[in-house]
C-alpha positions in Angstrom: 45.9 -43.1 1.1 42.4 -44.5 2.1 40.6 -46.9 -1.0 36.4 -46.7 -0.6 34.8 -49.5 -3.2 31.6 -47.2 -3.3 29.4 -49.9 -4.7 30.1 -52.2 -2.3 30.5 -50.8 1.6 31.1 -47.4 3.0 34.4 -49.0 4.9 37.7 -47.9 3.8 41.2 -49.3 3.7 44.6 -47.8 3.7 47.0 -48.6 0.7 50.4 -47.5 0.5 50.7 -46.5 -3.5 49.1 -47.8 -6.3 50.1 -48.2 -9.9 48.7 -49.4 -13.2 48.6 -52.9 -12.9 46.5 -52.6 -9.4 44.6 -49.7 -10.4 43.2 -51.8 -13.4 42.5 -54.6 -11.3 40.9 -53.0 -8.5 38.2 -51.1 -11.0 37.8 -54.5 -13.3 37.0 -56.0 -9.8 34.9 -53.0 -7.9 34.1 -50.8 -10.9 33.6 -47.3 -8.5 36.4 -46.4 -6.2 36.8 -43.4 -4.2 40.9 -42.2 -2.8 41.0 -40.0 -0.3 44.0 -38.6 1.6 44.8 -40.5 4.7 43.1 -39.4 8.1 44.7 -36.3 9.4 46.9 -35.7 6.2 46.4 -32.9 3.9 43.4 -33.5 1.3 44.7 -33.9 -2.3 45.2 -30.9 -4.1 44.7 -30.7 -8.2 48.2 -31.0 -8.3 48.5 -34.5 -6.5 45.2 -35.3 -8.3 47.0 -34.4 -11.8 49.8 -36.4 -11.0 47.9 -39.8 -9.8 46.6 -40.0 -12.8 49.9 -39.4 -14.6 51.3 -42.0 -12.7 49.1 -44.6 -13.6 50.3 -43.9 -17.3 46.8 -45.1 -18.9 46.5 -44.5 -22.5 45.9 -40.3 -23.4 42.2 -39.8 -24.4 41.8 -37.1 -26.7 38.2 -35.2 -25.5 36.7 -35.1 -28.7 32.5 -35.1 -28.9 31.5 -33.7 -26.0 28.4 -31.9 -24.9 29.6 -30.2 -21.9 31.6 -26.5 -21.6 34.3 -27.3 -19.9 37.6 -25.2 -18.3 41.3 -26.7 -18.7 42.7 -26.5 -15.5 46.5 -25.8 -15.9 48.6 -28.6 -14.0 52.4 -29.4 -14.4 51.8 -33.5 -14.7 51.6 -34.4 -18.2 47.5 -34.8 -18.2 44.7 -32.7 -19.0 42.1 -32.0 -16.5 39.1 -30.2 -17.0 36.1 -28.8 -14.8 33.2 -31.1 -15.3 30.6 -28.5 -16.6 30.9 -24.7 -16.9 26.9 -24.3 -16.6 25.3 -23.0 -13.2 24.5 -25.3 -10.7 21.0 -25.6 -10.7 21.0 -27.1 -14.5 20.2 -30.8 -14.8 22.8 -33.2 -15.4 21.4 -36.6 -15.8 22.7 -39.9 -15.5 24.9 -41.0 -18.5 28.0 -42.7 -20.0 31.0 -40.3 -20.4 30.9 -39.8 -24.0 28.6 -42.6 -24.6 27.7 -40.5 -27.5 30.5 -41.0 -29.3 32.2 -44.7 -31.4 34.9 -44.9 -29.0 34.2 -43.4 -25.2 36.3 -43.6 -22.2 37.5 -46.9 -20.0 38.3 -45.2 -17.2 37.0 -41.5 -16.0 38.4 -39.9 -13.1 36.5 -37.0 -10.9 38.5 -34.7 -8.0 36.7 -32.4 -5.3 38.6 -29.4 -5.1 35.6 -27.0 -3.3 33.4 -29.7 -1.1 29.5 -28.1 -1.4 28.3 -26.8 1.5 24.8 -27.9 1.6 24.2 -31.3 -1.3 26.9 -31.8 -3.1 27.1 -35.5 -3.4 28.0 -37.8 -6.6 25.2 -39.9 -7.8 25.8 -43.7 -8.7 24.6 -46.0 -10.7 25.6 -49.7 -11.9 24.8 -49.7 -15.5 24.5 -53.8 -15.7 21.8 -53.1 -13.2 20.0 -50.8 -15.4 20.4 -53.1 -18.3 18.6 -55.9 -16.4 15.8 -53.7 -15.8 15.3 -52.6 -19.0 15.8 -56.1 -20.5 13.5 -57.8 -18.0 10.6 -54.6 -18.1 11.0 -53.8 -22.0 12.6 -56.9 -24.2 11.5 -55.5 -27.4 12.9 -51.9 -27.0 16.3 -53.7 -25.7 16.4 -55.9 -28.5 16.3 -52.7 -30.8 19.1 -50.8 -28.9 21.2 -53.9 -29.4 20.3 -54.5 -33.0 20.3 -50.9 -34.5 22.5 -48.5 -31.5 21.0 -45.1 -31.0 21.7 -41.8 -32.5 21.8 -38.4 -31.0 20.5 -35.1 -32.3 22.1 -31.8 -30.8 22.7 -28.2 -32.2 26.0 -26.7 -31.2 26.3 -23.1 -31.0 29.5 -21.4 -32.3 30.7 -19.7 -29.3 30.2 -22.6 -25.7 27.1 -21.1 -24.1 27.6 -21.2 -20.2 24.3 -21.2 -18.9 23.8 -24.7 -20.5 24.9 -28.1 -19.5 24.9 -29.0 -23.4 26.2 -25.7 -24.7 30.0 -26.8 -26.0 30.6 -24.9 -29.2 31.1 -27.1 -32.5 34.8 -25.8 -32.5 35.6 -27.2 -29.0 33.4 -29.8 -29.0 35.6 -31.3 -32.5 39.0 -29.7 -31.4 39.1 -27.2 -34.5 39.6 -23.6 -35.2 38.1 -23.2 -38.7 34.9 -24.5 -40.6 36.7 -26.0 -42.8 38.7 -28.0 -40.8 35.2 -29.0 -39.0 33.8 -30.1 -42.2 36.7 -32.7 -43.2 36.5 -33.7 -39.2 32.6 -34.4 -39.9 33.1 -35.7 -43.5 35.1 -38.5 -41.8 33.0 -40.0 -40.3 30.6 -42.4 -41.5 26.8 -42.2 -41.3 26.9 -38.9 -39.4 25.0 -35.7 -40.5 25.1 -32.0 -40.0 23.7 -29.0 -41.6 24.5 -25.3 -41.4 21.2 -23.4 -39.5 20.2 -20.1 -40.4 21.5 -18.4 -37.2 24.9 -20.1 -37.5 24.8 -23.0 -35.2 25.3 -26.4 -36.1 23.0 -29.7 -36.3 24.5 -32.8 -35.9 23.6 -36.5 -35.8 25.6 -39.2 -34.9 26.2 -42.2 -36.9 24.7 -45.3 -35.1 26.0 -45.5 -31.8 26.0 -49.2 -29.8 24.0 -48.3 -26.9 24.5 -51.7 -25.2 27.4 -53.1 -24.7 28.9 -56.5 -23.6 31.8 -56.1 -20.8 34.1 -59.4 -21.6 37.4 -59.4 -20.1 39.1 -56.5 -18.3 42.6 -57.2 -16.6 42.1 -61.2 -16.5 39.0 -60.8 -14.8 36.2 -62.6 -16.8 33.3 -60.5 -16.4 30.8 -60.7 -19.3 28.3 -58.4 -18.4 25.6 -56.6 -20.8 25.9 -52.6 -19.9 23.5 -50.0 -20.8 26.2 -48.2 -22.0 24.7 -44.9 -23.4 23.1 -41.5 -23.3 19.5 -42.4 -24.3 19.0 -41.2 -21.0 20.8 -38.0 -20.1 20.0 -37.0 -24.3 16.0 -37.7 -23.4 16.2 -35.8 -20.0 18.8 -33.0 -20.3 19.5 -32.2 -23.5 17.1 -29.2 -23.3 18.5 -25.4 -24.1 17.2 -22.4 -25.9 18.8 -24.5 -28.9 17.7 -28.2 -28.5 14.2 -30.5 -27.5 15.1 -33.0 -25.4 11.9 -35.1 -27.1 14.0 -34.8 -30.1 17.3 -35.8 -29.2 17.8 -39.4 -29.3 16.0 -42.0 -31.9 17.5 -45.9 -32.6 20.1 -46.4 -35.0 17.7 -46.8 -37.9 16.1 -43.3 -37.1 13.2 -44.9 -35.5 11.7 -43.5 -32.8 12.1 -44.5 -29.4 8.9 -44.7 -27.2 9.0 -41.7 -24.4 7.1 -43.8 -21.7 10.1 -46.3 -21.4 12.4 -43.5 -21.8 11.0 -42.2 -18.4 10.4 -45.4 -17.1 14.5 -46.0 -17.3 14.9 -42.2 -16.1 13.0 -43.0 -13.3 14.3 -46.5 -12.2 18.2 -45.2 -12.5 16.8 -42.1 -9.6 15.9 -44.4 -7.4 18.3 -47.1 -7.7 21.4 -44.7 -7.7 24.0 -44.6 -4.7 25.4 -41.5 -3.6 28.1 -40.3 -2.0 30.0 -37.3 -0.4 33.5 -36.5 -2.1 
């Protein structure tokens, strides 16, 4: 199979197989890689996808919080793998964190091609250490706050997931339940968020304090100790915007303060242009 380090060069390399130990390495080292089936073989199918990631037997993440609808695709390995958003194409899906919104997100996400686009179609980029220089260099004092206090978000889930929007996961499969009550105790758990009931039956949440950046030590035995911009301040400010939610509304710091919407798109509009992309 053919290994791409996407932040790094467009050349590739053949590797033979790869298992946990070098899988960890590799992104602790590269942070973006792309694997590809070897010239002239088959592409991968979900199946061999589904079964990569099985074989690199990382720890099960349970996908918990999220703002996206998303399909499970059926697949025999022992994974779950899910489209990345149900909503039409043309809807805006910014620049974020996997579930940066939430206490504990992701180490390691993993995204497959099954259908290549036929016109566009490429997978934007970004280094977040680079984003956190520029936003620590440009504004100290709204980085100092972000470190300090976190951010919170502000969404309204509807009860049923709503297709036609990017953010429209429903509060029962956004939290994994089947009841209200069951949602409730799930909510009550955690502390420093807060929801309410709306008239029309959706839900309004906000997060507890969430660290927005956060310091990359040691991954693997590879010292790295980098600050990240590890959030979505960003894709909350930019595409959190349905018939249900204001995107001006969607994000404050950590100690409800608001955040100032010229360095919002400032940050929106330095991660555009400093983004890579490529063709999967």
């Amino acid at each position: 199979m053919k290994l791409t380090r996407l932040f790094e060069s467009s050349e590739s390399e053949t590797i033979n197989s790869l298992d946990q130990e070098e899988f960890v390495e590799l992104a602790a080292k590269h942070k973006a890689l792309l694997l590809q089936a070897d010239d002239g073989a088959e592409p991968f199918s979900v199946e061999d996808f589904a079964q990569l990631a099985e074989s690199l037997s990382l720890q099960h993440y349970e996908y918990v919080g999220g703002a996206a609808p998303r399909r499970l695709i059926p697949v025999k390995a022992n994974v779950e793998v899910f489209t990345a958003n149900e909503a039409p194409p043309d809807q805006l899906i910014p620049f974020h964190h996997e579930l940066a919104q939430v206490k504990n997100p992701p180490m390691y996400l993993f995204f497959y091609c099954d259908r290549p686009s036929e016109t566009g179609g490429e997978t934007a980029l970004i280094d977040s250490t680079l984003v956190y220089r520029y936003v620590a260099e440009t504004f100290p004092e709204f980085t100092e706050k972000l470190k300090t206090h976190g951010a919170r978000y502000r969404r309204v889930l509807p009860c049923e997931d709503d297709k036609e929007s990017p953010i429209g996961r429903s509060f029962y499969s956004c939290y994994q339940v089947e009841n209200k009550t069951d949602l409730e105790k799930k909510l009550n758990d955690i502390p420093g968020l807060e929801y309410q009931w709306m008239p029309d039956g959706c839900l309004e949440v906000i997060t507890e304090p969430i660290p927005a950046i956060r310091m990359i030590e040691q991954q693997h035995n590879h010292g790295i100790y980098q600050w990240t911009f590890h959030n979505s301040v960003i894709a909350a400010f930019i595409g959190w915007q349905d018939c249900r939610n204001d995107r001006m509304k969607s994000v404050c710091f950590g100690n409800n303060e608001e955040m100032d919407l010229d360095v919002l798109q400032s940050i929106a509009e330095f991660s555009k242009i400093s983004s890579s992309f490529h063709q999967l």
